[in-house]
C-alpha positions in Angstrom: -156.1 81.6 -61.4 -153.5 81.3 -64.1 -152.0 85.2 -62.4 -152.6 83.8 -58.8 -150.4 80.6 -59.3 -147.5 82.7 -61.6 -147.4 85.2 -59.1 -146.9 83.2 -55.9 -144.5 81.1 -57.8 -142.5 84.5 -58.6 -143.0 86.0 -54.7 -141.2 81.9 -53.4 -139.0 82.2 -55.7 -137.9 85.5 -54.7 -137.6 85.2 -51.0 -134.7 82.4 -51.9 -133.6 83.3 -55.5 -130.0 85.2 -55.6 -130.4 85.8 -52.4 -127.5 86.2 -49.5 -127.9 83.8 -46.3 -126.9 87.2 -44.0 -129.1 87.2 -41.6 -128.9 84.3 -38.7 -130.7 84.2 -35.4 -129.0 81.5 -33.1 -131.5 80.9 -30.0 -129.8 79.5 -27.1 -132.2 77.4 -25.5 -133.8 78.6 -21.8 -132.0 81.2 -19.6 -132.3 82.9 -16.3 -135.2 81.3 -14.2 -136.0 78.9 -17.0 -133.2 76.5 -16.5 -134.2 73.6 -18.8 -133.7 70.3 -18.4 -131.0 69.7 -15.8 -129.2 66.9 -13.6 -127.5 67.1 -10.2 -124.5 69.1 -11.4 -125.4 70.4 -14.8 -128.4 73.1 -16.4 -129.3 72.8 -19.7 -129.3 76.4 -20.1 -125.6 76.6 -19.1 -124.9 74.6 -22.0 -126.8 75.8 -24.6 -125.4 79.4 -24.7 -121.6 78.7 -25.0 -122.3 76.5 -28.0 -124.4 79.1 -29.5 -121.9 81.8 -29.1 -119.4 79.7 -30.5 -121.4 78.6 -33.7 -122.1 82.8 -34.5 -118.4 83.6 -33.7 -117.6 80.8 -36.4 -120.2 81.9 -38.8 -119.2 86.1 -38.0 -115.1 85.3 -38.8 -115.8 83.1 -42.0 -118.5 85.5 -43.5 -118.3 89.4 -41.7 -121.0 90.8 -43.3 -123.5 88.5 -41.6 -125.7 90.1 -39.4 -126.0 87.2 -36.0 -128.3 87.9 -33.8 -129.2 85.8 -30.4 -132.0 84.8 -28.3 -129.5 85.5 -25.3 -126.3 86.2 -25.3 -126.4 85.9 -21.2 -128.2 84.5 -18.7 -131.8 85.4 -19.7 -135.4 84.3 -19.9 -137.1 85.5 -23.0 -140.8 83.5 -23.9 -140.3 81.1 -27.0 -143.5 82.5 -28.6 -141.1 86.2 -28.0 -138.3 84.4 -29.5 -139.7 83.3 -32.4 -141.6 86.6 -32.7 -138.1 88.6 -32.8 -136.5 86.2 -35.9 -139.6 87.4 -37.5 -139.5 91.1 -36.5 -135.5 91.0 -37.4 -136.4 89.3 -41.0 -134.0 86.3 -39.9 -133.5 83.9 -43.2 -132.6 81.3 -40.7 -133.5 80.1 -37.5 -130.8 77.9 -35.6 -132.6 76.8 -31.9 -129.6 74.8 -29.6 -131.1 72.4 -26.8 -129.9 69.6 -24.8 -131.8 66.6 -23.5 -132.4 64.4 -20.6 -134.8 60.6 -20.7 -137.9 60.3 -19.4 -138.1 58.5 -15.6 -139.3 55.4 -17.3 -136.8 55.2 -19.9 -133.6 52.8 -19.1 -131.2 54.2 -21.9 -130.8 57.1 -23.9 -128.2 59.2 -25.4 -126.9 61.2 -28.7 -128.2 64.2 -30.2 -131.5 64.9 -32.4 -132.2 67.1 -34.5 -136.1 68.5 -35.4 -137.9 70.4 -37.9 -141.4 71.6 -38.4 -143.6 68.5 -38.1 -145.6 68.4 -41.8 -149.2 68.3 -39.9 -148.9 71.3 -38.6 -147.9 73.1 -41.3 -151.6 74.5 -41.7 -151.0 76.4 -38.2 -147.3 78.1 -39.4 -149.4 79.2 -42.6 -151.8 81.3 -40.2 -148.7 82.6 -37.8 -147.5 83.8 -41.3 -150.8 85.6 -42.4 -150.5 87.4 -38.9 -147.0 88.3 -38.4 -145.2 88.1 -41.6 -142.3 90.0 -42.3 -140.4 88.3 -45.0 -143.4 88.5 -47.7 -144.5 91.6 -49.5 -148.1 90.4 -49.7 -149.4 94.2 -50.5 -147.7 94.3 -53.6 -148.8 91.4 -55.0 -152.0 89.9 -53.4 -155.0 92.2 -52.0 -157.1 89.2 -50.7 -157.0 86.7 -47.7 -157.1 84.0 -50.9 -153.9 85.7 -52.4 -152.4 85.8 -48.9 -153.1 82.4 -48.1 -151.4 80.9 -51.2 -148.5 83.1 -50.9 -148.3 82.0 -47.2 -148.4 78.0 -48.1 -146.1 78.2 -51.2 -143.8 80.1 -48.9 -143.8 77.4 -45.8 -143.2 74.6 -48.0 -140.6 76.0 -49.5 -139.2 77.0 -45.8 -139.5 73.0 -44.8 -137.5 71.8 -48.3 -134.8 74.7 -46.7 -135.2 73.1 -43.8 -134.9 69.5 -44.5 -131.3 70.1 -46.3 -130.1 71.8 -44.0 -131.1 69.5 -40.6 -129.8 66.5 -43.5 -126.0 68.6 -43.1 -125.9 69.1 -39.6 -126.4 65.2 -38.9 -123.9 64.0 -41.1 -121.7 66.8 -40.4 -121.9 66.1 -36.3 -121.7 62.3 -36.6 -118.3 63.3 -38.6 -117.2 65.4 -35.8 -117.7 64.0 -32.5 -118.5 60.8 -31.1 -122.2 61.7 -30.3 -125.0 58.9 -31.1 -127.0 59.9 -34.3 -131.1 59.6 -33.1 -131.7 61.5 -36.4 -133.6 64.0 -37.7 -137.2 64.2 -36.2 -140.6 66.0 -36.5 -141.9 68.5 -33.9 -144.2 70.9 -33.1 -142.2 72.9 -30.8 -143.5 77.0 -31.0 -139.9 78.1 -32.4 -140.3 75.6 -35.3 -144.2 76.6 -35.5 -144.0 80.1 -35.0 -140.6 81.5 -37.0 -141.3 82.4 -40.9 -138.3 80.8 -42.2 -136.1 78.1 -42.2 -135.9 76.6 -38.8 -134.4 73.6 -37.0 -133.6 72.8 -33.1 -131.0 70.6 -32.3 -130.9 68.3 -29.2 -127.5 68.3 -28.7 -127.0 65.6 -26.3 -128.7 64.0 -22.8 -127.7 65.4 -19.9 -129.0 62.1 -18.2 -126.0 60.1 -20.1 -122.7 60.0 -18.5 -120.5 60.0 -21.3 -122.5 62.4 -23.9 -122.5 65.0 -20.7 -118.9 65.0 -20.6 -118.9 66.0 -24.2 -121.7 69.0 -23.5 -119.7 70.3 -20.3 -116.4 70.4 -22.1 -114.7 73.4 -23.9 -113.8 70.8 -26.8 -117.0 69.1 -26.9 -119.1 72.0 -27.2 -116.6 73.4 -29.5 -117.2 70.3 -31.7 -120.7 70.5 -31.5 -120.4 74.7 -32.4 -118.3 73.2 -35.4 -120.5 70.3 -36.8 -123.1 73.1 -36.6 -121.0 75.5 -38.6 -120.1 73.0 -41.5 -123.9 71.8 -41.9 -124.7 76.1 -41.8 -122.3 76.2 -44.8 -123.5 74.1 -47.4 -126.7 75.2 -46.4 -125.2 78.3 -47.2 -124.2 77.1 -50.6 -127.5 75.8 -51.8 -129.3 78.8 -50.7 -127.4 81.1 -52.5 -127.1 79.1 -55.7 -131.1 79.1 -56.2 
């Protein structure tokens, strides 16, 4: 037992442990006949991309030897379970998901952006999606049983939702610096790109489409700009802390 616990210890340690924060995947919420949530004049999917293509063009120039790689970088419909799959495949340390909102039909008011990570209850279910499609843990070389596997799978997730936490901590206080979007803070979810991708991972509401004055922030060049930025300065102290372990 005493090997078991050194050894997963030593595998956690390693995925994060002087370590580089160069691979990214930036998923652009939606695309082609999936157009999200929409009103009269605006589709969520139409603002979800340009903010995502700004935030890797931001992260490419400051760090060039980052290796970004998109959901979409046009107007297409991939599966979320596909989406998810291909940060895996692609051994993506992070996993930045970019939404927009709209209320409910019964709800009066509601506006500002939100940002989600992994809700804690279902972290049991991200350990199994691990076991089966891992790509970021060598279990072979250091575990030959489903016991060994399952340890290294749960040391691993938890310390993908401590990641995780920091990092959807930045982005709010780095987008309620930047623009004058409402703060609805940082929430628990168990959307499939949060479940299903074996690594850090948060997805950011970025504003409701139903409110008049945050959709005039997500249509413009400036606002989505802002939001790419707010993004970009929460990304790197993330950066910082991920690299210092």
């Amino acid at each position: 037992m005493k090997y078991l616990i050194f050894v997963a210890i030593f595998i956690c340690s390693s995925i994060y442990s002087k370590d580089v924060l160069d691979v990214i995947y930036i998923d652009a919420g939606h695309g082609g006949r999936d157009p999200g949530t929409m009103n009269i004049m605006v589709k969520e999917k139409d603002i979800n991309l340009p903010i995502a293509l700004k935030l890797g063009s931001m992260i490419q120039n400051a760090f060039p030897n980052t290796k970004i790689y998109y959901s979409r970088t046009k107007d297409d419909f991939t599966d979320p379970k596909e989406r998810a799959a291909q940060a895996n495949q692609l051994k993506a340390k992070l996993y930045i998901a970019i939404h927009a909102n709209h209320k409910k039909e019964y709800e009066t008011v509601k506006n500002g952006f939100e940002i989600y990570i992994l809700n804690k209850d279902r972290l049991n279910e991200a350990v199994e999606i691990t076991l089966r499609e891992n790509t970021n843990l060598v279990f072979q070389q250091y575990g030959n049983d489903e016991t060994d596997k399952y340890i290294f799978s749960s040391l691993a997730q938890y310390g993908y939702l401590k990641y995780t936490e920091y990092l959807a901590s930045s982005v709010q206080i780095n987008m309620i610096d930047m623009n004058t979007l409402f703060s609805r803070g940082v929430m628990q979810a168990g959307y499939w790109v949060l479940l299903g991708a074996s690594m850090p991972s948060i997805l950011v509401e970025c504003g409701y489409i139903s409110d008049e004055n945050d959709v005039k922030i997500l249509t413009s060049d400036q606002g989505q700009t802002s939001i790419a930025n707010a993004l970009f300065e929460g990304y790197k102290s993330y950066k910082i802390l991920y690299e210092m372990q």
